[in-house]
Structures are given as structure tokens and as C-alpha cells.
C-alpha positions in Angstrom: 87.2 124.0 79.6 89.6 121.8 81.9 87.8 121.6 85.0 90.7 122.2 87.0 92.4 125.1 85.7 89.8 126.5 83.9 91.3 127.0 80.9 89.8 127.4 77.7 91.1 125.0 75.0 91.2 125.9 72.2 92.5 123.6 68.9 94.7 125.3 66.4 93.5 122.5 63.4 91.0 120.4 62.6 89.3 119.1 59.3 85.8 118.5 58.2 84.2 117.2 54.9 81.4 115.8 53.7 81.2 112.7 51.1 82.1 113.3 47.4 78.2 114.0 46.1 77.1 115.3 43.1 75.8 118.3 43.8 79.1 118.9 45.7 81.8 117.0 43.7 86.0 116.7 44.8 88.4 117.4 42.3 89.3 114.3 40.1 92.3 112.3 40.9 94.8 113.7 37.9 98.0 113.4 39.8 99.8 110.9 42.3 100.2 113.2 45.3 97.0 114.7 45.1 95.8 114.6 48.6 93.1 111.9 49.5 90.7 112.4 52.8 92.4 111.3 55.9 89.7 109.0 56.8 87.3 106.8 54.9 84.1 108.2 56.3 84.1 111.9 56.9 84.4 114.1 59.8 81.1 116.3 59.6 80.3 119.0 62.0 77.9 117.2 63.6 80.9 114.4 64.6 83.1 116.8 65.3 81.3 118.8 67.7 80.5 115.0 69.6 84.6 114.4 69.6 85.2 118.4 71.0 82.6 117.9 74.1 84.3 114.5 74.7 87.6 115.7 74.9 86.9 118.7 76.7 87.7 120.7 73.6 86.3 124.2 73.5 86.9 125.6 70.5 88.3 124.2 67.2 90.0 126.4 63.9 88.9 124.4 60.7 91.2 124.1 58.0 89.2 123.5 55.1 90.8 120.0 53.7 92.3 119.9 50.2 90.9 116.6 48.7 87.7 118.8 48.7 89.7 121.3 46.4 89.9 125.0 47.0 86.6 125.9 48.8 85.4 126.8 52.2 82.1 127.0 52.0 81.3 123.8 54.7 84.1 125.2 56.7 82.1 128.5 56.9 78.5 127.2 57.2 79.7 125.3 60.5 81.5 128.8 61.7 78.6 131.0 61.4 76.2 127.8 62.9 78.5 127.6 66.1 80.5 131.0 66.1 81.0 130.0 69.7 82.9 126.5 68.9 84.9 127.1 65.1 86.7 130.1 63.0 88.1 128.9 59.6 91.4 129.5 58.1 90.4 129.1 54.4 91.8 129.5 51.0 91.9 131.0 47.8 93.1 129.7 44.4 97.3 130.6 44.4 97.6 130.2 40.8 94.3 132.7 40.1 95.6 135.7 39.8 92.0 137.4 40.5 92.5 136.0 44.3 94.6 138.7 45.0 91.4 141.2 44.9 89.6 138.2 47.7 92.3 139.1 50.1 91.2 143.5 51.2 87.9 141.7 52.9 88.6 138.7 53.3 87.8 138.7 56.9 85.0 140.3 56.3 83.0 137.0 55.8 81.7 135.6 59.0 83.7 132.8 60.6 86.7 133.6 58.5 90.0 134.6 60.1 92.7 133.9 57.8 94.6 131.5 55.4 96.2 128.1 55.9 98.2 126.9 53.4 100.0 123.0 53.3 103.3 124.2 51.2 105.0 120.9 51.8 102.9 119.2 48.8 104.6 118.8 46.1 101.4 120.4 43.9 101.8 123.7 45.6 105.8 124.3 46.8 107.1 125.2 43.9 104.6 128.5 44.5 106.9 129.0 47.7 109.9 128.0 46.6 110.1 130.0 43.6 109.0 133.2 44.8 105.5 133.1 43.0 103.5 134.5 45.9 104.9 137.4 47.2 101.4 139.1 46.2 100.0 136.6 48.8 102.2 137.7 51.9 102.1 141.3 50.9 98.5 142.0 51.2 97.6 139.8 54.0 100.0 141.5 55.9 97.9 144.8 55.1 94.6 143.2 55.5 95.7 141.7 58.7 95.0 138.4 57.7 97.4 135.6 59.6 98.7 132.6 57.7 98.6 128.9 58.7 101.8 127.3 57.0 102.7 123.8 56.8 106.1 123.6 55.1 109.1 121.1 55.5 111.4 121.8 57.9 114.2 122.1 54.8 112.1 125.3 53.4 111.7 127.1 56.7 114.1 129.5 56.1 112.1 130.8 53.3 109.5 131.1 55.6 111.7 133.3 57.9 112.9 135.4 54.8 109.3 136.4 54.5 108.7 136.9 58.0 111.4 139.4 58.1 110.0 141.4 55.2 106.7 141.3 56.2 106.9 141.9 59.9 102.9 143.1 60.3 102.1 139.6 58.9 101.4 137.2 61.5 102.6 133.0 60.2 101.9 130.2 62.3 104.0 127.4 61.0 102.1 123.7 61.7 102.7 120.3 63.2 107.0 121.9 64.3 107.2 121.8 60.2 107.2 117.9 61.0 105.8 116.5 57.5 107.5 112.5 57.6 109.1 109.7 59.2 108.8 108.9 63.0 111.2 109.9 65.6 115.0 110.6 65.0 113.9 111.1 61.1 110.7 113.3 61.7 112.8 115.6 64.0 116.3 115.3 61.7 115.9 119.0 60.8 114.3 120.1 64.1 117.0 123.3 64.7 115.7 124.7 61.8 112.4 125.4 63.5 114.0 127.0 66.3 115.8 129.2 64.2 112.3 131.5 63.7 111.9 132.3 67.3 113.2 135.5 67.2 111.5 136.7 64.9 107.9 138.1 66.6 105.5 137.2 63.7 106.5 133.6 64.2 104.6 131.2 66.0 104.5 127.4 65.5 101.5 125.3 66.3 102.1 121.7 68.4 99.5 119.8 66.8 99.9 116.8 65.3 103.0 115.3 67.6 102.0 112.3 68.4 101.6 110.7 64.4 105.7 111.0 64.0 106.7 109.5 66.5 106.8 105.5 67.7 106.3 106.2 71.2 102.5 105.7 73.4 100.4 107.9 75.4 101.6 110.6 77.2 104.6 110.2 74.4 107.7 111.3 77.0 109.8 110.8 73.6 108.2 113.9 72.4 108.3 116.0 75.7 112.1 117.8 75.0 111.6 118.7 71.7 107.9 120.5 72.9 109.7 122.2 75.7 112.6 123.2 73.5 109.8 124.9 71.1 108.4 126.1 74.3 111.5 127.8 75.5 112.7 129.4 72.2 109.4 131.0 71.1 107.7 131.1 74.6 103.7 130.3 76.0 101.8 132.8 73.7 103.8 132.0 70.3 103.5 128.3 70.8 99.9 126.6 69.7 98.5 123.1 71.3 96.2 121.4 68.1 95.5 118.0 66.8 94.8 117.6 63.4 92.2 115.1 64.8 91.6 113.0 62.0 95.4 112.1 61.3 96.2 111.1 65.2 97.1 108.1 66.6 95.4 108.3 69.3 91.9 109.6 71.6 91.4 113.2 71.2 91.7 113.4 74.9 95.2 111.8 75.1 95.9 114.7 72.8 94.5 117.2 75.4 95.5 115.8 78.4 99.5 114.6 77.2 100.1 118.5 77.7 97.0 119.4 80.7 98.1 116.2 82.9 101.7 114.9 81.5 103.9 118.0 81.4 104.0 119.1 85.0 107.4 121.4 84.1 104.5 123.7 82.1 103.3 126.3 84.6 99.4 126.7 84.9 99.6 130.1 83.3 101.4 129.4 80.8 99.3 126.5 79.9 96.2 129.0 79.6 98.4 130.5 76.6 99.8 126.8 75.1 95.9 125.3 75.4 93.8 128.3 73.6 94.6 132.2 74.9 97.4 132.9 72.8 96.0 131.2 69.5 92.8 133.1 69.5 94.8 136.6 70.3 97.0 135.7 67.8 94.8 135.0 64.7 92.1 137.5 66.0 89.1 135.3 67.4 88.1 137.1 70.4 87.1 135.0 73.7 
């Protein structure tokens, strides 16, 4: 909690892993954009709990990451340790088609909120881009399970397509849809973000900014395009994260480039940016 404002902070993404073992064995490497750990020594629970209570950090959503293959088991066991400090946003097998029957109760296990999906691989898009997983956005609109999406800024308008026929589904779409390049070329297609504001099952998580751009700490080069996102979809529709193990820079710079740097962000509203609005949003009660 920021001792000042006594908000609760709260970060929309972070990985853990443990070491390729096996009793606990990663995929195989069969394909050259198959996704390879972030770091070379992993981010356990244990670690990141240390970095969260460094950086002031109250609360953390683990995305399970995809070099461990489709499984959220570690995810889940640090959840229901510290149901205090983590939720997950897991995943099912897309091209299974018995995951559709996971979805009904899916938050029924403990620690488990939801899905997050990275559809900006090259693996996985064509799922999106073709149309192949309606059943996927259909019934986790019923089960009132929200979505996680990190897609390309190019394929967002498929993502508003299916916001519009699925308005009880709640999306959060990562990182601004930012997936390459550093400054002028990470935010080339940025309009195409702001084009999902009005719909209400839209929010977009801030996590992540400081990797695609060139600029240092408190990365003022960044600052218009977060309060453009700010004034389009508004405090409780717009998520602060960090994506920890792909950032630039201390976990606290994170924190405090939006707690210290952005004085144009009013207090209140900050309460909603730093944690309030994510955990009302996906479900994770305070």
C-alpha cells in the first residue's frame, strides 16, 4: 500500500515458473516462435513475493507463462498459499475441444479468476483471426469469466467485434496492444486502441510501457499516450501492471512512474489506475 495515499496496488500481470525438471517437464522446442522464459533463472513465488514487498506492491494476477505449456497448476498452488497477495488468469488447451466443458466452473477452483490469452503469437492467432473460438467467448461470457488478451494493435478490431456480441463478457486487452518496436513504431497503430473505449466490456491494462520505448525513468515520452488511454476509457477501465520479468527497469520505477511522476492523475482516480478497478473488474474482492 503507498504510504501516502493509501492505496492498494494491485498488478494486473506477472509471471512465475519454476526450472524445466523432470518430474515437471516444458514443452519441447518444435517451432521457431515458440515462446522461451523471459529470464534465465526463474521467477518463483518465493522471489516474487521479495520483489512485491520491495516495491510496495500489494497484490499481483499471475498469468501462467507459455514456455511452461498450457498448465496452471504453480500459478494456482501460489494463489491458494497467499490468497491475500495473487489470483491467476489461467488457461485451457484452444485447440481441445473438451476445454469447452472446463469453462461452466472454472472459477470454481480456488485462486482462479479467469483467462489470459497472448493472441499476438504467431502459434495461436490464426485461432482469433479465423473465427475458431467463438465457443471460447461465448461461454465465458455465461460463466462470468473475464479475459486477459494480448493481441496486436492491427487485430483489435476483432477484439471489438466480439466485445460487441458478447457484451456480458468482460476483455482486458494487455501492454495498449503494444507487442514490438520502441517508440514512434511500438505506438504506430495506437488509435486503434482507443477505438474500444466505448464499448463498456473493454478495459486495457498499462503494464508493460516502459520495454517499448527508448526513453528513462519516469519515461515522460510515454506519459500522452497513458493519459490519452486514461481519457478515452476512464480511471476504472484502465489497469496499472508490469509484466515484471520483461521490464527495463526496478519494479518500483514501474510503481512510482504513475504514484510520483503523473501529478495530472487525481488521487482518486489513482486508487482505480493502481488496483481498485482491476480487482472489481475481474472479480477479486479486496
Amino acid at each position: 500500500m503507498n504510504r501516502n495515499t493509501g492505496t492498494v496496488i494491485v498488478d494486473a500481470q506477472v509471471h512465475i515458473w519454476t526450472a524445466s525438471t523432470p518430474e515437471r517437464p516444458w514443452p519441447p522446442i518444435v517451432h521457431p516462435t515458440q515462446s522461451r522464459p523471459h529470464k534465465p533463472e526463474p521467477i518463483t513465488t518465493e522471489i516474487m513475493l521479495c520483489e512485491m514487498d520491495a516495491a510496495g506492491v500489494d497484490r499481483a494476477v499471475i498469468a501462467p507463462p507459455v514456455w511452461e505449456g498450457v498448465r496452471n497448476d504453480y500459478a494456482l498452488a501460489a494463489a491458494r498459499r497467499h490468497p491475500d497477495r495473487f489470483a491467476v488468469m489461467g488457461r485451457v488447451d484452444l485447440n481441445d475441444p473438451a476445454s469447452r466443458k472446463l469453462i461452466p466452473a472454472w472459477r470454481n477452483q480456488p485462486g482462479m479468476l479467469g483467462f489470459r490469452y497472448a493472441f499476438h503469437r504467431p502459434l495461436i492467432r490464426p485461432l482469433l483471426v479465423e473465427g475458431r473460438i467463438e465457443w471460447l467467448f461465448a461461454e465465458s461470457g455465461k460463466a462470468g469469466c473475464p479475459i486477459m488478451l494480448f493481441a496486436q494493435q492491427s487485430d483489435l478490431h476483432l477484439i471489438k467485434s466480439i466485445a460487441e456480441r458478447h457484451p456480458g463478457l468482460k476483455l482486458v486487452i494487455d501492454h495498449f496492444a503494444l507487442t514490438h518496436g520502441k517508440d514512434e513504431e511500438a505506438f504506430r497503430d495506437f488509435d486503434k486502441l482507443l477505438e474500444l473505449a466505448p464499448c463498456p466490456n473493454v478495459a486495457v491494462k498499462a503494464s508493460c510501457l516502459p520495454l517499448y520505448t527508448t526513453d528513462a525513468y519516469p519515461y515522460r515520452w510515454l506519459h500522452p499516450y497513458i493519459r490519452r488511454v486514461y481519457e478515452a476509457f476512464g480511471p476504472k477501465r484502465m489497469f496499472w501492471g508490469s509484466d515484471l520479468s520483461r521490464l527495463p527497469c526496478t519494479y518500483r520505477q514501474c510503481v512510482t512512474m504513475f504514484t510520483e511522476e503523473m501529478p495530472w492523475l487525481p488521487a482518486e482516480d489513482l486508487k482505480w489506475i493502481m488496483g481498485r478497478g482491476l480487482c472489481e473488474w475481474i472479480g477479486w474482492k479486496v
